[in-house]
DOMAR-987166 format. One line per 4 residues: for each residue x negated, y negated, z of N, C-alpha, C. Coordinates in steps of 0.05 Angstrom, whole numbers, m for minus. Atoms other than C-alpha are relative to their C-alpha. Example, Ala and Ser with C-alpha at 12.3 -4.5 7.8 and 13.67 -1.06 7.14 Angstrom:
2
m18/24/0/m246/90/156/m18/m24/0 | 16/24/m1/m273/21/143/15/m22/14
//
This chain:
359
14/m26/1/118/m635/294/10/19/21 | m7/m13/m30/146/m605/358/22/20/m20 | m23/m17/16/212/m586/318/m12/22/m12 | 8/m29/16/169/m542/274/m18/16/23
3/m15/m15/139/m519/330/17/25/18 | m16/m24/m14/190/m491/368/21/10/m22 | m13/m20/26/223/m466/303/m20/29/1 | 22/m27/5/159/m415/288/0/12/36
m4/m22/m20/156/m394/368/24/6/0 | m19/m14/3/227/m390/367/m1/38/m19 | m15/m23/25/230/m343/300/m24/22/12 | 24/m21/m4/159/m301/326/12/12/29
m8/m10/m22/185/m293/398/28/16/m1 | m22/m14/4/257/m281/372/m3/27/m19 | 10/m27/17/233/m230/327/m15/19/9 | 15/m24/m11/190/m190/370/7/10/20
m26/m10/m33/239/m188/435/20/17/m21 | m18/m13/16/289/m167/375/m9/33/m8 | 10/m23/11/247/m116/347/0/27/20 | 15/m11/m15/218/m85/406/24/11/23
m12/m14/m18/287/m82/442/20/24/m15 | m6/m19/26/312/m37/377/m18/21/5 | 28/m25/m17/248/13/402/9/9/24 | 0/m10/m19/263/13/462/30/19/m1
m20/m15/m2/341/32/455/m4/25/m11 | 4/m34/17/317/93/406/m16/20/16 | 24/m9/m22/263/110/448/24/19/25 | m7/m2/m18/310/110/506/24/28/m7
m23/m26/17/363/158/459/m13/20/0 | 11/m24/2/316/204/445/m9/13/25 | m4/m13/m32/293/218/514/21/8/18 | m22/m7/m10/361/225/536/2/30/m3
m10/m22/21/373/278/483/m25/25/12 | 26/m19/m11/305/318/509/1/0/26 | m5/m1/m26/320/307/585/19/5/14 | m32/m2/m10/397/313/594/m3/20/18
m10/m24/m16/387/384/622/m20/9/16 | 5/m1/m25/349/372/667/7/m16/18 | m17/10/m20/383/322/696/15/9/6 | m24/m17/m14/442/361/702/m10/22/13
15/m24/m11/401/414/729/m1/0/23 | 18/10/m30/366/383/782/27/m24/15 | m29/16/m16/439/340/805/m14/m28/m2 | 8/25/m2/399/273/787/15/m15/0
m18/16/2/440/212/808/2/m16/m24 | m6/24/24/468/165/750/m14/m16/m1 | 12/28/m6/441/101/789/m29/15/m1 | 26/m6/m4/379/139/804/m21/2/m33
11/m10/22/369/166/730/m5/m35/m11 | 1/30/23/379/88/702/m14/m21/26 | 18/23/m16/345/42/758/m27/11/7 | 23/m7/m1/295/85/780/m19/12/m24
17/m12/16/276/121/719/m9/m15/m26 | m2/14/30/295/81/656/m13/m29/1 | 9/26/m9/288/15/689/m32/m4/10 | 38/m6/m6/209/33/705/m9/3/m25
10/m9/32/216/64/633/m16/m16/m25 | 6/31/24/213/m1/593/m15/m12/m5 | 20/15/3/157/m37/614/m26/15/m7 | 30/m6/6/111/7/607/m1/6/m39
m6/7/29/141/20/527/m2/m19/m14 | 12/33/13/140/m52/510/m36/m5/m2 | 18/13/1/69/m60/526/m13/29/m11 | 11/m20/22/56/6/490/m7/6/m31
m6/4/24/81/m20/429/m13/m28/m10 | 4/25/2/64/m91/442/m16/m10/m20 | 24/7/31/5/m97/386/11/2/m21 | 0/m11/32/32/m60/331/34/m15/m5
m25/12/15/98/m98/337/7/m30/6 | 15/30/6/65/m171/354/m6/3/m34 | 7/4/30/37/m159/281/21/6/m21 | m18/m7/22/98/m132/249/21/m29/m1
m12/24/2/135/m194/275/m7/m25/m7 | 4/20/20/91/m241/248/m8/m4/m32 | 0/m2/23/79/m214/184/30/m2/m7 | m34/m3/12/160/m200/176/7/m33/5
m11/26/3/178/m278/193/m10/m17/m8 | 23/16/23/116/m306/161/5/4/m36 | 2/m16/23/134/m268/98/22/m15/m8 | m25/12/7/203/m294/101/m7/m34/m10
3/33/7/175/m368/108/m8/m12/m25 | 15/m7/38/131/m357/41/14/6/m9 | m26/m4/14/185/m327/13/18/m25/m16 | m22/25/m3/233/m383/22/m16/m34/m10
7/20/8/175/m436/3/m5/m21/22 | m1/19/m19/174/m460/69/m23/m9/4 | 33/3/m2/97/m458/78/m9/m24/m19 | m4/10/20/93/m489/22/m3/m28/1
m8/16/m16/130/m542/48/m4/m23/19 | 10/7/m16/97/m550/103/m26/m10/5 | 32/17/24/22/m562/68/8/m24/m11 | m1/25/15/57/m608/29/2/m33/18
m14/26/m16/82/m658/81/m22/m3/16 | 27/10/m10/1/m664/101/m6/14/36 | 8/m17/m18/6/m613/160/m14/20/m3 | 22/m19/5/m58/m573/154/9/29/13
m4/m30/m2/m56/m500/160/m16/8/23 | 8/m5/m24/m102/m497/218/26/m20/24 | m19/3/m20/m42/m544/259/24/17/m2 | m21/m13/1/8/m502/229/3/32/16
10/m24/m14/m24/m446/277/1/2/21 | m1/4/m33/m18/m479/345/21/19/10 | m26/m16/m16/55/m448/354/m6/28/2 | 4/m33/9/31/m378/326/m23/4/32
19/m8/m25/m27/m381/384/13/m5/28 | m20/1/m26/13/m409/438/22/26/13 | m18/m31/m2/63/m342/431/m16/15/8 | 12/m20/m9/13/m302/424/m20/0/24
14/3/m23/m25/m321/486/28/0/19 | m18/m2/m15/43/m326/520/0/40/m2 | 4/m25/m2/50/m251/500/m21/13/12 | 24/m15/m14/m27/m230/517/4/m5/33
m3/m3/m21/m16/m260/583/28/20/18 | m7/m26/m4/48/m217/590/m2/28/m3 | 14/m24/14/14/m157/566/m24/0/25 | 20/0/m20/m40/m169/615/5/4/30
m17/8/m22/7/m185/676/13/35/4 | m5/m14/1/40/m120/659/m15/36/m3 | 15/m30/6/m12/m65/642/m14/3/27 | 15/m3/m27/m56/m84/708/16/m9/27
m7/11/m26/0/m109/757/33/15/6 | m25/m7/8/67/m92/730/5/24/6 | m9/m30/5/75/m20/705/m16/15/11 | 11/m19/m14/23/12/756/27/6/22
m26/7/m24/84/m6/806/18/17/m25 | m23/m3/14/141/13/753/m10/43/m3 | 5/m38/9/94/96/740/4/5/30 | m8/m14/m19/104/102/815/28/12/6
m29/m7/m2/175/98/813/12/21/m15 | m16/m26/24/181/144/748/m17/22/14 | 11/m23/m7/131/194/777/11/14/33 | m21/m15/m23/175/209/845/16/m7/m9
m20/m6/22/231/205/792/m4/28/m10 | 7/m29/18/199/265/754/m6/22/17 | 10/m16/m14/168/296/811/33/9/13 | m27/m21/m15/234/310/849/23/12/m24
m26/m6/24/281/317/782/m9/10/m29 | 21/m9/17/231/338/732/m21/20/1 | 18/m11/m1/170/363/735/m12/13/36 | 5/m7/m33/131/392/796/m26/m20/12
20/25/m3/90/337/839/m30/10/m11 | 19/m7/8/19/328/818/m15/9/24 | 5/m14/m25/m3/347/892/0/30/10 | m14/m30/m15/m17/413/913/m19/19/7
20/m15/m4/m62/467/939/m23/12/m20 | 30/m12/18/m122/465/885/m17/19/9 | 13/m26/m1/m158/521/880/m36/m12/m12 | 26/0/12/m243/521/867/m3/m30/m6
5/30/m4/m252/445/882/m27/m3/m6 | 22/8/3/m313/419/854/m3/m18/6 | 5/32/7/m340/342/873/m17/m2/12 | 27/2/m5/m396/309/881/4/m25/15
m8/16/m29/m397/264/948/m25/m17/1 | 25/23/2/m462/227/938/m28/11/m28 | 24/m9/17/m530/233/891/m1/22/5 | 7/m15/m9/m544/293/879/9/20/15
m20/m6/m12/m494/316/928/29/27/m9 | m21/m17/18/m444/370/908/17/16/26 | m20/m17/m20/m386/401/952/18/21/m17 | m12/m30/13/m345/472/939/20/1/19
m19/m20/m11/m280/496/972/22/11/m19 | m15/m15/17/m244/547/946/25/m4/m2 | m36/15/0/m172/526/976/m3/m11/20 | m11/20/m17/m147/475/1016/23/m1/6
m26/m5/m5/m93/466/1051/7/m25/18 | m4/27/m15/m71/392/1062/23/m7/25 | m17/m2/m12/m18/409/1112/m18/m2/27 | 19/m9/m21/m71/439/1167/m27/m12/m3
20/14/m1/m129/394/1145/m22/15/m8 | 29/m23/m2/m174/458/1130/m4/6/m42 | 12/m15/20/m209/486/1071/m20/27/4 | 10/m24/m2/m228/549/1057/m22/10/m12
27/1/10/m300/580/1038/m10/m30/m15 | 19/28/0/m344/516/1046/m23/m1/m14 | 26/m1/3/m405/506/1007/m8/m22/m5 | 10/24/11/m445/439/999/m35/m1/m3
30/m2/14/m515/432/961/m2/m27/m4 | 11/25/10/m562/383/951/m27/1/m22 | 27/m10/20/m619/379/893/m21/m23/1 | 12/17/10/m675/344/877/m9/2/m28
2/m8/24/m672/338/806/25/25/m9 | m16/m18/m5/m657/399/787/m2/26/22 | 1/m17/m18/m680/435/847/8/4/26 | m15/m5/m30/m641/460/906/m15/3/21
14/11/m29/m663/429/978/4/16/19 | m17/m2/m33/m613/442/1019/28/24/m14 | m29/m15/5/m547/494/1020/5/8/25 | m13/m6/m30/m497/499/1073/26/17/m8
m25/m16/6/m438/548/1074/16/6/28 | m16/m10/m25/m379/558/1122/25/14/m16 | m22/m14/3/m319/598/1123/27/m18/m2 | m27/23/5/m270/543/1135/m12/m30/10
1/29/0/m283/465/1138/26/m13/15 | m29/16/m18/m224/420/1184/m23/m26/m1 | m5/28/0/m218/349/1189/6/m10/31 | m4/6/m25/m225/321/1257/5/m31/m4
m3/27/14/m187/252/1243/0/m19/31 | 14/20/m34/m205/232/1321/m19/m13/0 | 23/9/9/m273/227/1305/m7/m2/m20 | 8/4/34/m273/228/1227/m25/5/m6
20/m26/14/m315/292/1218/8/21/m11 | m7/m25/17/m312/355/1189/m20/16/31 | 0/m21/m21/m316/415/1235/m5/19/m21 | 5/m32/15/m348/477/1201/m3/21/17
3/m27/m17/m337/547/1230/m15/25/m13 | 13/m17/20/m383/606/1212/m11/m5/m14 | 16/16/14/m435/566/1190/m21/17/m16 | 24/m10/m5/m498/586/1159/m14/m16/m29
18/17/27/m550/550/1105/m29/7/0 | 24/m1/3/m619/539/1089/m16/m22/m14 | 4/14/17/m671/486/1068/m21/13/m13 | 17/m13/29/m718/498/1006/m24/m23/10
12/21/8/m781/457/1016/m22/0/m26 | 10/5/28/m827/432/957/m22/32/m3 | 18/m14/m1/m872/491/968/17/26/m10 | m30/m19/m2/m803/535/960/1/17/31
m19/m13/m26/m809/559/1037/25/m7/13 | m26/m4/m7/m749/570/1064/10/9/27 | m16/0/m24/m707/550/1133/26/14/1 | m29/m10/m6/m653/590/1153/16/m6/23
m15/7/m31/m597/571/1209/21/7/m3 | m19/m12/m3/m532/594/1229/16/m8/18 | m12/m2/m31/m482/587/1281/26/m1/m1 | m31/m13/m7/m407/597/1303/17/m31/m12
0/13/4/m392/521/1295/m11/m25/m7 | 19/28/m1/m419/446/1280/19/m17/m13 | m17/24/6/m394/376/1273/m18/m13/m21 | 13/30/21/m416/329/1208/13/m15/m5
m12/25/19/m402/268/1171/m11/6/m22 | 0/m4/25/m386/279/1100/9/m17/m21 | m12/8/27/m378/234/1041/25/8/m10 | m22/m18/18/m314/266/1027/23/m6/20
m35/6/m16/m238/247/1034/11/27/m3 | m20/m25/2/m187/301/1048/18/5/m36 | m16/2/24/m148/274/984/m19/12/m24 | 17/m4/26/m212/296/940/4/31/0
6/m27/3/m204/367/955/35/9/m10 | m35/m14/7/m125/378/941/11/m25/m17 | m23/9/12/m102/319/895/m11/15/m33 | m4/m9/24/m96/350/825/m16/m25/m10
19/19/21/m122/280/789/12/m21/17 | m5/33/m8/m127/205/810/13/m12/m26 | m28/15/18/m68/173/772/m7/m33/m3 | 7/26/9/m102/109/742/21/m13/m14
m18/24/8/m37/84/708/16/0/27 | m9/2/m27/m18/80/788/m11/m15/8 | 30/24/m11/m79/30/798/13/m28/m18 | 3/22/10/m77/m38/789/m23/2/m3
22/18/19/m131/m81/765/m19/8/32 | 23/7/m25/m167/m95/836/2/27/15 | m7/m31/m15/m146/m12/863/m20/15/m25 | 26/m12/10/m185/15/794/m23/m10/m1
34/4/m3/m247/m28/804/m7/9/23 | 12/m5/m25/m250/m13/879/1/42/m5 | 11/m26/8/m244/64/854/m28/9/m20 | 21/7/25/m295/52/803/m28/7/17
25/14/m11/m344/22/856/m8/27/15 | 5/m21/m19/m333/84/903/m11/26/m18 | 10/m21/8/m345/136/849/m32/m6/m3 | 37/6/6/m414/100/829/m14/10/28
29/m4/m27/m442/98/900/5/29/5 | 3/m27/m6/m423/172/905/m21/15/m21 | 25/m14/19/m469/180/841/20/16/m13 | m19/m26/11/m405/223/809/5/m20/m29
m2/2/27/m398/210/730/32/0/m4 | m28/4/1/m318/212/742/11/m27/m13 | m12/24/2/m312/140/734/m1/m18/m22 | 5/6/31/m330/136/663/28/m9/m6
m23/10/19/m254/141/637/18/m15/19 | m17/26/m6/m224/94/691/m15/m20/m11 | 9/30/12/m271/40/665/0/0/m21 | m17/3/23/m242/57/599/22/m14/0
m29/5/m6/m180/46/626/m6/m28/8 | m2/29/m8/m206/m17/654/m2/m23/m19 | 7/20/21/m232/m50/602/18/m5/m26 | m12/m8/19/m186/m20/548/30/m22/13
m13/12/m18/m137/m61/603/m3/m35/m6 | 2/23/m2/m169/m126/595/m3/m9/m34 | 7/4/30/m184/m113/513/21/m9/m12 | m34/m4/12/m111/m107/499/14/m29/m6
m20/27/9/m83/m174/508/m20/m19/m14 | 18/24/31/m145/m210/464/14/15/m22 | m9/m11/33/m117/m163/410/16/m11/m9 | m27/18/10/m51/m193/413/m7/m22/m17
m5/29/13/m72/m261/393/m27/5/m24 | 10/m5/30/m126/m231/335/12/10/m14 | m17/m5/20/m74/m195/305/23/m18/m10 | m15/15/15/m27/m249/303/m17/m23/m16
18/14/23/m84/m294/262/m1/18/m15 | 11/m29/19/m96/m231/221/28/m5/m19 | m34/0/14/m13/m228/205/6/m29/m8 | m3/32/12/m7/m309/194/m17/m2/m27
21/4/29/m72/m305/146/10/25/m21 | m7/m24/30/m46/m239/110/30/m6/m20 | m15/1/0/28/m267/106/6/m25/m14 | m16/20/15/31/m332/86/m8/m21/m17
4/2/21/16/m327/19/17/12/m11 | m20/m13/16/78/m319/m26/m10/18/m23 | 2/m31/23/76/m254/m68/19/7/m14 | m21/m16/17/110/m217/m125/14/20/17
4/m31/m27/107/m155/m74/29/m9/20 | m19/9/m19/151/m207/m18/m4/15/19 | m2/m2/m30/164/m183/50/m7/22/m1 | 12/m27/m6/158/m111/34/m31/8/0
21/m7/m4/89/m114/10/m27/m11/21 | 12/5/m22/62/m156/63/10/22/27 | m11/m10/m26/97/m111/120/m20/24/m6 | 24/m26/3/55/m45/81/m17/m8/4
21/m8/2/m1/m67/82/m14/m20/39 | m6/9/m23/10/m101/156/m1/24/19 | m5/m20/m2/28/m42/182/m21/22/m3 | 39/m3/m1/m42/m14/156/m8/1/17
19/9/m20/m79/m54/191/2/14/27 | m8/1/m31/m39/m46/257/m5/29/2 | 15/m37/m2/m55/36/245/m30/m2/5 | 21/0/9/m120/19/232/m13/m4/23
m1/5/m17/m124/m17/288/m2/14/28 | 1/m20/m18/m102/28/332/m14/23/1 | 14/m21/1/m135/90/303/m23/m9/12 | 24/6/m4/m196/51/316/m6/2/25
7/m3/m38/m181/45/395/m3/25/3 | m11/m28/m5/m165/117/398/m30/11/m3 | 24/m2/10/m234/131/360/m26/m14/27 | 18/21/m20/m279/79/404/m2/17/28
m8/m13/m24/m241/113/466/m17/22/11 | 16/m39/1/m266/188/454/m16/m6/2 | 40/m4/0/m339/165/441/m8/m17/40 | 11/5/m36/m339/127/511/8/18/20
m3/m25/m19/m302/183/547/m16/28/2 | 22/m32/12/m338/243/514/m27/m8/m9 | 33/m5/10/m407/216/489/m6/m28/21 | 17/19/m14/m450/157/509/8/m29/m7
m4/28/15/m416/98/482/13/m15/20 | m7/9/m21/m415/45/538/36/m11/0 | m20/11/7/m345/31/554/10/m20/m3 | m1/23/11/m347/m37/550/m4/m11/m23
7/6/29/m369/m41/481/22/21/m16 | m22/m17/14/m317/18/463/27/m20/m5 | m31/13/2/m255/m26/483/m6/m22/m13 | m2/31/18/m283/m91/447/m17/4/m29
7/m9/25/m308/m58/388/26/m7/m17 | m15/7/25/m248/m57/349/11/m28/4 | 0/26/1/m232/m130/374/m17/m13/m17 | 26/7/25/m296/m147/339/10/m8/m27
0/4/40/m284/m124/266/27/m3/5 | m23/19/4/m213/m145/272/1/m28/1 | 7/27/3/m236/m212/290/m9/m9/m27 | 12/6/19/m279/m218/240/22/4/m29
m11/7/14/m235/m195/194/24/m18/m3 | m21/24/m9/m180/m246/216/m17/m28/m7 | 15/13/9/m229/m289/198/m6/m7/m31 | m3/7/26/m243/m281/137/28/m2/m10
m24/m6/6/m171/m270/121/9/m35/0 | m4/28/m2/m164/m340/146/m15/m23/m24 | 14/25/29/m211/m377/94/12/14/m25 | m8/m17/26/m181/m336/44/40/m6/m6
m25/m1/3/m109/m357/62/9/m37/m11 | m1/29/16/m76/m424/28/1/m21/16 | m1/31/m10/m88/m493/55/13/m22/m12
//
């Protein structure tokens, strides 16, 4: 039994490294053809354009593709096997169709754990290298003097500067509120905010605020300077966006943890990203049961019409993440149940697919 073992991982592994490195070369053509002039533009080195840029390029493509062409490769060499009568074959000579599955799951768990290795450890490392690739020879960094900074630094909590200026540590027109509910407590306003990284405070100049109490009377104060401690990093007021395919696994939970205790709603679509992270490589190995149970049953149709309607699914599939995604980023749909939703009814249907396929 071994022999037929490493026949089917052979032909599933050889067929989806095959496939997938046919993607990548096209992939890699066509980006050529859309980037050339700016590499000549910008004087990008040769070695630079192909180690730093291309060579970062890949991994994160493979595991972009990795689902929809896990399922294409075991419907296309399962199809062949039925085809050829091999299955067939292989029922006959009193090897059950549930052992004839070990090799198919062994791959595909070899893949999910590369898929896993790579989305949370791998290619956060490989987008740094392409993004100071892009940033000096491409595009313009994502860093830079934001304008009308909004964030919210604890419950309730809310901070304002209009510009910043991460060079000199300062921000300009200061304002930070606090509510209860929806009613305003507290408001403080300065003219410029600094970063005292001796003592790791904030220095406000040209102060002046007021508190609200429950009754609505109202404190007023003022003065030339004052020293606080603020919930608030320098990087929150000038980075353009936190770059979650830059995070590993244990860098977006510990961002995760920090947005909660600030009470800020931000951290909804990294724990998309987290979960959608850990959802990814169970898919692998339900779609390859899904493609074994759809495939290997010989047809009039043959390879082509198992690959359409393969191919389906793997849209289907995916539309479905895409779908799931939006409602946990934009509405109320916890994100943990978003990213393992379509695992679900794919399971299930892999399932049935399975009692339905020949023994």
């Amino acid at each position: 039994m071994k022999i037929l073992d490493w026949y089917i991982i052979k032909k599933f592994l050889g067929t989806f490294f095959y496939s997938i490195a046919l993607l990548i070369v096209i992939v890699i053509v066509f980006d050529i053809s859309e980037k050339i002039d700016a590499f000549i533009k910008n004087n990008a080195p040769l070695h630079e354009i192909l180690f730093q840029y291309y060579l970062n390029f890949i991994p994160y493509f493979i595991n972009l593709f990795i689902y929809l062409f896990t399922f294409i490769s075991v419907v296309f060499f399962t199809s062949r096997l039925a085809s050829n009568t091999e299955i067939i074959a292989i029922l006959s000579n009193g090897i059950s169709f549930r052992r004839m599955l070990v090799p198919y799951l062994i791959s595909s768990v070899f893949l999910a754990v590369l898929s896993f290795y790579m989305g949370n450890f791998l290619i956060p490392i490989t987008n740094q290298g392409m993004r100071k690739f892009m940033d000096k020879y491409i595009d313009k960094p994502p860093v830079n003097n934001k304008r009308n900074v909004h964030v919210q630094i604890a419950p309730n909590t809310f901070a304002y500067v209009e510009s910043y200026n991460p060079v000199r540590s300062t921000g300009y027109r200061f304002s930070l509120e606090k509510y209860d509910g929806i009613r305003l407590i507290y408001k403080l306003n300065s003219s410029t905010i600094r970063k005292d990284t001796v003592d790791n405070k904030w220095i406000l100049t040209n102060y002046w605020g007021r508190t609200i109490s429950a009754d609505g009377e109202q404190h007023i104060f003022s003065g030339r300077e004052m020293d606080t401690t603020l919930a608030l990093n320098p990087r929150d007021l000038y980075k353009v966006r936190h770059r979650f395919d830059e995070m590993n696994l244990f860098q977006l939970n510990g961002f995760i943890e920090a947005e909660k205790a600030k009470g800020s709603l931000a951290y909804r679509r990294y724990e998309v990203e987290k979960y959608k992270r850990l959802a990814g490589p169970v898919a692998i190995i339900i779609l390859t049961l899904m493609g074994v149970a759809l495939s290997s049953r010989k047809s009039r149709g043959g390879i082509g019409l198992h690959l359409g309607i393969g191919i389906t699914l793997a849209f289907s599939y995916i539309l479905l993440m895409q779908v799931s995604t939006v409602f946990s980023t934009q509405g109320n749909l916890d994100p943990s149940v978003g990213a393992w939703v379509p695992n679900a009814i794919f399971l299930i249907i892999s399932i049935y697919l399975l009692f339905k396929a020949p023994k």
